[in-house]
C-alpha distance (Angstrom), angle and dihedral (degrees) to the residues before:
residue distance angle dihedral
X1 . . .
X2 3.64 . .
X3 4.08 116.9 .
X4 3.67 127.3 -103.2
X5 3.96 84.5 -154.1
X6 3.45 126.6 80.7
X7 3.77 106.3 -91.0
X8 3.66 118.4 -93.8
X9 3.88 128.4 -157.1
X10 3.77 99.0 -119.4
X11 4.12 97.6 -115.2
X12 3.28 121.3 148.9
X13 4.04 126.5 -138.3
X14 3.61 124.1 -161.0
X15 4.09 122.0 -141.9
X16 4.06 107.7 -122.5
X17 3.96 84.6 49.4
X18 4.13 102.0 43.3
X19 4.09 85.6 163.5
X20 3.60 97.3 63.5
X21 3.95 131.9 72.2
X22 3.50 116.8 -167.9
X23 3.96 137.9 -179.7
X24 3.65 103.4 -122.9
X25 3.48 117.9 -177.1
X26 3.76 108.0 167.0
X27 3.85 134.2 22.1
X28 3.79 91.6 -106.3
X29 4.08 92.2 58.2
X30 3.42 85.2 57.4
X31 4.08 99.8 50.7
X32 3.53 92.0 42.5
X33 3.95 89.4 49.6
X34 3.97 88.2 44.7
X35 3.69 113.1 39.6
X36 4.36 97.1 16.7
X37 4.33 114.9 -173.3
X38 3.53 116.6 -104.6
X39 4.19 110.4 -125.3
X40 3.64 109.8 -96.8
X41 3.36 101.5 -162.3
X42 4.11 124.2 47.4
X43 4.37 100.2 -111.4
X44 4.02 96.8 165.3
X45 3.69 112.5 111.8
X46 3.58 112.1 -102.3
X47 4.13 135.0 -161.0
X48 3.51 118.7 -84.6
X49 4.13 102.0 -89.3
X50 3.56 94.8 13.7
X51 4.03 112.7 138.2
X52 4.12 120.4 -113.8
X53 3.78 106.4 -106.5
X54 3.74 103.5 -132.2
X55 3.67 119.8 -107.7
X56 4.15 116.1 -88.2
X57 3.82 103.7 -129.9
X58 4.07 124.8 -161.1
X59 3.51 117.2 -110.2
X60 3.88 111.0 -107.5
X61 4.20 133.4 -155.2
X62 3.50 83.7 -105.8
X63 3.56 89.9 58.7
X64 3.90 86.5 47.8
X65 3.31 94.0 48.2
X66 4.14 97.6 46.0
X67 4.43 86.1 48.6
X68 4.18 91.7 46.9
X69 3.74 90.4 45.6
X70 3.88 86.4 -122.9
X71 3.91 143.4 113.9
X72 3.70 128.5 -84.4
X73 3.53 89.7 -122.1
X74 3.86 92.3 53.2
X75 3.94 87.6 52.1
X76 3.60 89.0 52.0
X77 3.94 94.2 52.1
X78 3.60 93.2 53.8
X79 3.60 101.0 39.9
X80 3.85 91.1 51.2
X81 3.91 91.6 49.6
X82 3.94 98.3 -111.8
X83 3.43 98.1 104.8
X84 3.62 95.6 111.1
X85 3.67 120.4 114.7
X86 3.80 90.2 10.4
X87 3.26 101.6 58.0
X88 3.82 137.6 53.9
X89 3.79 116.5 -115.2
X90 3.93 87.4 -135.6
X91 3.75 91.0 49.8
X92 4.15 89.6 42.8
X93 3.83 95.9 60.3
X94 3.70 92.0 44.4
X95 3.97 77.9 67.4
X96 3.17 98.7 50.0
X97 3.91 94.5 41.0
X98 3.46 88.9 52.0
X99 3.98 101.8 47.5
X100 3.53 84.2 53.6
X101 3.51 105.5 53.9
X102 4.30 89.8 49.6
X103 3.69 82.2 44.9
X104 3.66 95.9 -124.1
X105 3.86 131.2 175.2
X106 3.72 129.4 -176.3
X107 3.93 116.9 -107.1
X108 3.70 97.8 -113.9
X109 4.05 91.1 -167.6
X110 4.04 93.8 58.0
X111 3.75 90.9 46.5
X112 3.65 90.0 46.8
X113 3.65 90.7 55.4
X114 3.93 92.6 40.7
X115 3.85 93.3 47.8
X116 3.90 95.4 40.4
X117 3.91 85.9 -122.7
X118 3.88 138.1 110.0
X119 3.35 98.3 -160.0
X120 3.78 91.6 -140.0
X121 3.38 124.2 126.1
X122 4.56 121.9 -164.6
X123 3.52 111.0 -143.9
X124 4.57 105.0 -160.8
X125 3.57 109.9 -151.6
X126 4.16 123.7 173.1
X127 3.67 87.9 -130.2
X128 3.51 156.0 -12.1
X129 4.08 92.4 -144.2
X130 4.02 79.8 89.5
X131 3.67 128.4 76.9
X132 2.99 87.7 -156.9
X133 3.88 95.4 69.1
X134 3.80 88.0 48.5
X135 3.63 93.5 55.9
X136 3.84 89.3 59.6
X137 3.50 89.3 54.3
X138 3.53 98.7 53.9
X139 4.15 97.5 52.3
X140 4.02 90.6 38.0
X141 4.27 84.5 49.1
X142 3.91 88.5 43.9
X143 3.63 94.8 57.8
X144 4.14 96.2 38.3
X145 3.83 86.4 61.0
X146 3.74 97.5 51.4
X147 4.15 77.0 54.4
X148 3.84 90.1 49.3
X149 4.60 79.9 -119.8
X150 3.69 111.1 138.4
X151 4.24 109.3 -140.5
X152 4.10 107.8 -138.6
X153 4.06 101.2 -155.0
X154 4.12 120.8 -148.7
X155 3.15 124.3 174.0
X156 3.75 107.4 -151.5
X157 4.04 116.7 -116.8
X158 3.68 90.2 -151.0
X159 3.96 92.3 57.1
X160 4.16 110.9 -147.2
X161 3.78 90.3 -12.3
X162 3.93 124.4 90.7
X163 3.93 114.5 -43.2
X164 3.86 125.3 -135.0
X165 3.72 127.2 -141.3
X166 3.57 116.6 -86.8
X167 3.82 93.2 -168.0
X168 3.94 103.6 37.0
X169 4.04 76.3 -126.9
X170 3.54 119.3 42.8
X171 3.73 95.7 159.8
X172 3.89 86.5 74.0
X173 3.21 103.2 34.5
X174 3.76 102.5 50.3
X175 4.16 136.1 53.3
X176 4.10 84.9 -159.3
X177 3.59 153.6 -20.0
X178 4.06 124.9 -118.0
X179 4.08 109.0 -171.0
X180 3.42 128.6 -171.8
X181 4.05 132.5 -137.5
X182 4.17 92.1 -28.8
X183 3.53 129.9 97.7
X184 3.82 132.6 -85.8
X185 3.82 95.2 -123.9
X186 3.86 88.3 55.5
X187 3.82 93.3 65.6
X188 4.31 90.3 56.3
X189 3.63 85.2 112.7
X190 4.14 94.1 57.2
X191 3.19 101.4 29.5
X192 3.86 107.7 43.6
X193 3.42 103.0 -136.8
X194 4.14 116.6 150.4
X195 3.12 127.5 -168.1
X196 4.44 87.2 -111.1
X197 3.58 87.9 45.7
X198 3.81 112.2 47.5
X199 4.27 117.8 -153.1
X200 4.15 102.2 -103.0
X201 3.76 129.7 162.2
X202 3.80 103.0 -67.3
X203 3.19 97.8 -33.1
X204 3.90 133.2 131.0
X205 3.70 94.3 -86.9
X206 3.86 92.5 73.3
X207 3.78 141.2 -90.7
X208 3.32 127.1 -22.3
X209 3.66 119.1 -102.3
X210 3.83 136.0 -161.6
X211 3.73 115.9 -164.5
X212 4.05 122.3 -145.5
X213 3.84 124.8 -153.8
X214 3.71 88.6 -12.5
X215 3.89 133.9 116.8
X216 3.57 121.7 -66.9
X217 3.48 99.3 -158.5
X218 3.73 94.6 67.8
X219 3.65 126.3 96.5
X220 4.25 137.3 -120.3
X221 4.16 88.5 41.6
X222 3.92 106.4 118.3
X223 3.91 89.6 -158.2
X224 4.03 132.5 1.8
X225 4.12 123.3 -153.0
X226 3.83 113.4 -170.0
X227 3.44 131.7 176.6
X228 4.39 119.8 -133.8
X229 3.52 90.1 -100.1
X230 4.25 85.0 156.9
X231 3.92 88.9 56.0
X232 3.93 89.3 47.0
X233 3.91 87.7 48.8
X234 3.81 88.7 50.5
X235 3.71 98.9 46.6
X236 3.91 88.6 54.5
X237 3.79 93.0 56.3
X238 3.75 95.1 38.9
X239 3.92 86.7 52.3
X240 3.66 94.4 43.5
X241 3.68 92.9 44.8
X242 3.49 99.4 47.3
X243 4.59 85.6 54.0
X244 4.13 77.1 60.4
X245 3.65 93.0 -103.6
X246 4.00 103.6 150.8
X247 3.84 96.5 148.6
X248 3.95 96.6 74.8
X249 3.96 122.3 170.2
X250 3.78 114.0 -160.5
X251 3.77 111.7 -146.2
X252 3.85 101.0 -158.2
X253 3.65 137.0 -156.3
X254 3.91 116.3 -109.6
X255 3.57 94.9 -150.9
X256 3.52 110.1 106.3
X257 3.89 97.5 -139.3
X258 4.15 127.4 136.8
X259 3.70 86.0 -115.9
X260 4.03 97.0 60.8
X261 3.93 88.5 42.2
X262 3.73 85.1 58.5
X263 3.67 90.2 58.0
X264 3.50 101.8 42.3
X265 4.22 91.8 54.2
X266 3.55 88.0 47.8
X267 3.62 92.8 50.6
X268 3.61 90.2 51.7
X269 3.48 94.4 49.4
X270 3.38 105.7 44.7
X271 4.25 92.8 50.0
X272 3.82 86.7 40.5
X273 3.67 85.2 65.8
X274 3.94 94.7 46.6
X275 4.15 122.9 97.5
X276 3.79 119.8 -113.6
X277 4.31 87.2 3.5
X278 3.55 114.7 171.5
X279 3.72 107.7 -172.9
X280 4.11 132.3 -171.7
X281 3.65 132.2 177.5
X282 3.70 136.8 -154.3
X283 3.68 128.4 -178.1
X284 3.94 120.3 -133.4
X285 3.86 134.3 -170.3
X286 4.01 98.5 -117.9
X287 4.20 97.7 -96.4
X288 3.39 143.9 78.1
X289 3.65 103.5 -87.1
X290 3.98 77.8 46.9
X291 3.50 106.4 65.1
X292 4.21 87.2 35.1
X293 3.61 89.1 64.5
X294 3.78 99.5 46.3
X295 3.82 92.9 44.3
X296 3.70 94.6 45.2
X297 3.92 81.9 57.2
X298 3.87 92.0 44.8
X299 3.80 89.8 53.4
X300 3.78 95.1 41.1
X301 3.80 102.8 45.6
X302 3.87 116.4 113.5
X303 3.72 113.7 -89.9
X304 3.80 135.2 34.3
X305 3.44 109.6 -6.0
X306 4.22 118.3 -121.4
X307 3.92 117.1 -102.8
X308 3.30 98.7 -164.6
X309 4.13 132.2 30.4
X310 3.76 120.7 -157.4
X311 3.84 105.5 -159.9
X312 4.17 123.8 -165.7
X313 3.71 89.4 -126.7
X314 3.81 151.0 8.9
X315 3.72 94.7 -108.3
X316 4.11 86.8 60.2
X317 3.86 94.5 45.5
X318 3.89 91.5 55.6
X319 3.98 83.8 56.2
X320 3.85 92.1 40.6
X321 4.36 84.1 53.2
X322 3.60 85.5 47.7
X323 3.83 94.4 55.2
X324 3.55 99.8 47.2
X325 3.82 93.2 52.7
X326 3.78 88.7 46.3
X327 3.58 81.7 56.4
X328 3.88 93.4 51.8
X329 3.93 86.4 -113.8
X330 3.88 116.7 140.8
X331 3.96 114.5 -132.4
X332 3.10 114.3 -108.1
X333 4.19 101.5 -14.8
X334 3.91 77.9 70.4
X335 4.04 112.1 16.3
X336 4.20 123.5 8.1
X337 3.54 114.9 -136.0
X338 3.97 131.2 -173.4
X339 4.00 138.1 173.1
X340 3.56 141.3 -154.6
X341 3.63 138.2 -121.3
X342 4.22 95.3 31.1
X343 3.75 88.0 -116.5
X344 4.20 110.2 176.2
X345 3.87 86.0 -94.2
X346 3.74 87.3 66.3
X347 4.41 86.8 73.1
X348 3.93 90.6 26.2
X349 3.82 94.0 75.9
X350 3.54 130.3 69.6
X351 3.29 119.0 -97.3
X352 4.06 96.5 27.9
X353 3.98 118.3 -104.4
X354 3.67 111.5 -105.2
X355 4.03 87.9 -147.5
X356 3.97 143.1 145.1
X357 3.76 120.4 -79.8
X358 3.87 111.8 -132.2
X359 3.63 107.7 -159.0
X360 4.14 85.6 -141.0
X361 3.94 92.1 162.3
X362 3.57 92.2 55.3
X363 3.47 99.3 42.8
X364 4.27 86.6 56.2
X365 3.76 82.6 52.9
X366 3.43 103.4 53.0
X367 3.60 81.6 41.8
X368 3.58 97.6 60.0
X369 4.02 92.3 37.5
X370 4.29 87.5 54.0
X371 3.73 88.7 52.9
X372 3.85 98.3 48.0
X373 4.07 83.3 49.1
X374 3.56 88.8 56.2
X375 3.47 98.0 46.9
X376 3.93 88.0 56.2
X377 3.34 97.7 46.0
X378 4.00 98.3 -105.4
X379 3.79 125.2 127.8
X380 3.59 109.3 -111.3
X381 3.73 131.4 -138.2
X382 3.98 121.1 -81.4
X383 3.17 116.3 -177.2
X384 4.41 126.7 120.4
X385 3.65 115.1 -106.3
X386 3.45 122.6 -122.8
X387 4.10 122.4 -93.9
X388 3.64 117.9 -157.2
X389 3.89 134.0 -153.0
X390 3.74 113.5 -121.4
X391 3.52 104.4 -165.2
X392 3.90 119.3 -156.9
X393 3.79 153.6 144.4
X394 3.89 100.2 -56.0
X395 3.66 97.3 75.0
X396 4.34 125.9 52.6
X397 3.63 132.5 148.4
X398 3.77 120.8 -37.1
X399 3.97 96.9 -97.6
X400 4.14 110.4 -123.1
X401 3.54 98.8 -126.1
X402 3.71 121.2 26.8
X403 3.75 128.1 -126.4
């Protein structure tokens, strides 16, 4: 299936390094990238008579242990964060004091073999073209640090449609998979599920995968986190409609995703509800020359023109702007126009997008946090986040008399 998105060379990034893109193929590319061995033995040539520097060793629990006057095993409980109840608060800073000062860090490759885990997580996005996408990233990264999990970002080559393997093994590379507005059966490939052995927590079936701004209803996803896109929809309309505006044109996304179906049946529903409505629609590829096309049309067709557009996205309201002005049409003295997803386009653009906030951080978050639950066992939390309004200088009254 070719990709709605704009195509993406399929890198991947990893979270505690945001600046660097790598090619990871395998699991061990990505420890030795992450966490590389300091030389243990001095190789550099030196002058003729000069003496051997001795070699810098890493400080060790046992080290710990030896400066806190405590036992490995103590360290251990502290440092892994399951100190509580068997340890003494006093005695559980003087840990953590301690591993500071010698500057230790746990080797997160030996404790990923000891615990069977690789405390990496793969967050599947259609593409990084989107700030949107990247926002995710950051709030599902935030929360994987606080958890000591590293997030492995890949934007998918195919966009919404099925996603290949980055590693060639997945399953033992990864604890878990976090993907973004696509669909559960796209991420067979990663995941492992089969249709004889079904994607749970852990088990055999595969990894376990969370699903964000995607359908709940379907099956294999471990854990789904939406946003209200229908009470986004509805404050549009109800904002629109109470400025007058009852001839409304929708300019909708192409991309055949659940989270653009969402926003076309709220659409419908919220206009079908609205006196004297008179409603058109006009598909548009998901860019800039996109939605200029399909609101050029809007504006054009025969009959009364549309004084007011309600585009999918902020990236097709910056074309829909362009349009009218191309069409010597004043936004909004003569046509309203408003966005979705408050991306930084929305305050780039002159006047401001009136648009829907997408709380994209928070959904990566709660992404991140639903996955860890699932890893441990836990039932993780379900309910949609929030969407708010952000009303700004693209939309005004519905003018009396039409240019």
């Amino acid at each position: 299936m070719s990709s709605p998105f704009p195509r993406a060379v399929p890198t991947v990034s990893c979270a505690a390094h945001p600046r660097e893109v790598l090619r990871i193929t395998s699991i061990a590319s990505y420890v030795a990238w992450a966490h590389p061995a300091r030389p243990t033995t001095d190789r550099g040539d030196r002058p003729e008579g000069a003496r051997q520097v001795p070699p810098t060793t890493r400080p060790t629990s046992r080290d710990v242990a030896r400066e806190a006057g405590v036992s490995q095993a103590t360290v251990s409980l502290v440092l892994g964060g399951k100190w509580r109840g068997r340890v003494s608060p006093a005695t559980a800073d003087a840990v953590r004091e301690t591993a500071l000062r010698l500057g230790y860090r746990p080797n997160l490759a030996a404790r990923s073999l000891r615990l069977g885990r690789t405390r990496t997580a793969l967050l599947v996005v259609p593409a990084l073209t989107n700030e949107y996408f990247a926002r995710v990233h950051t709030g599902a990264a935030r929360v994987a640090a606080a958890h000591d999990f590293g997030v492995v970002l890949y934007p998918s080559p195919e966009g919404v449609g099925p996603a290949r393997d980055p590693f060639g093994s997945a399953r033992a590379a990864l604890d878990g998979v976090i993907a973004s507005s696509m669909a559960a059966d796209a991420l067979a490939a990663i995941s492992g599920e089969t249709a004889a052995a079904p994607r749970t927590a852990g088990g055999p079936g595969g990894l376990p995968l969370v699903m964000l701004d995607s359908d709940p209803a379907q099956s294999g996803a471990a854990a789904t986190v939406n946003l209200d896109l229908a009470s986004g929809m509805r404050q549009v309309t109800g904002h629109l409609a109470a400025l007058g505006h009852r001839r409304i044109a929708h300019i909708a996304s192409a991309v055949d995703s659940w989270t653009f179906r969402v926003r076309r049946a709220a659409f419908d529903a919220a206009t079908r509800d609205l006196p004297g409505a008179v409603v058109t629609r006009r598909t548009a590829a998901l860019s800039v020359e996109g939605g200029l096309r399909a609101t050029h049309d809007a504006l054009t067709a025969p009959g009364a023109r549309p004084t007011a557009l309600v585009c999918d996205d902020d990236v097709l309201a910056a074309g829909a702007c362009k349009a009218a002005r191309r069409l010597g049409l004043r936004v909004p003295l003569d046509v309203s126009v408003t966005g979705f997803d408050d991306l930084a386009l929305a305050t780039a653009v002159e006047p401001e997008l009136t648009t829907v906030r997408l709380p994209a951080d928070e959904a990566g978050a709660r992404g991140m946090a639903a996955l860890l639950a699932v890893i441990d066992g836990l039932s993780p939390q379900q309910a949609d986040l929030p969407v708010e309004l952000m009303i700004r200088g693209s939309t005004g009254p519905c003018p009396v008399e039409p240019r």
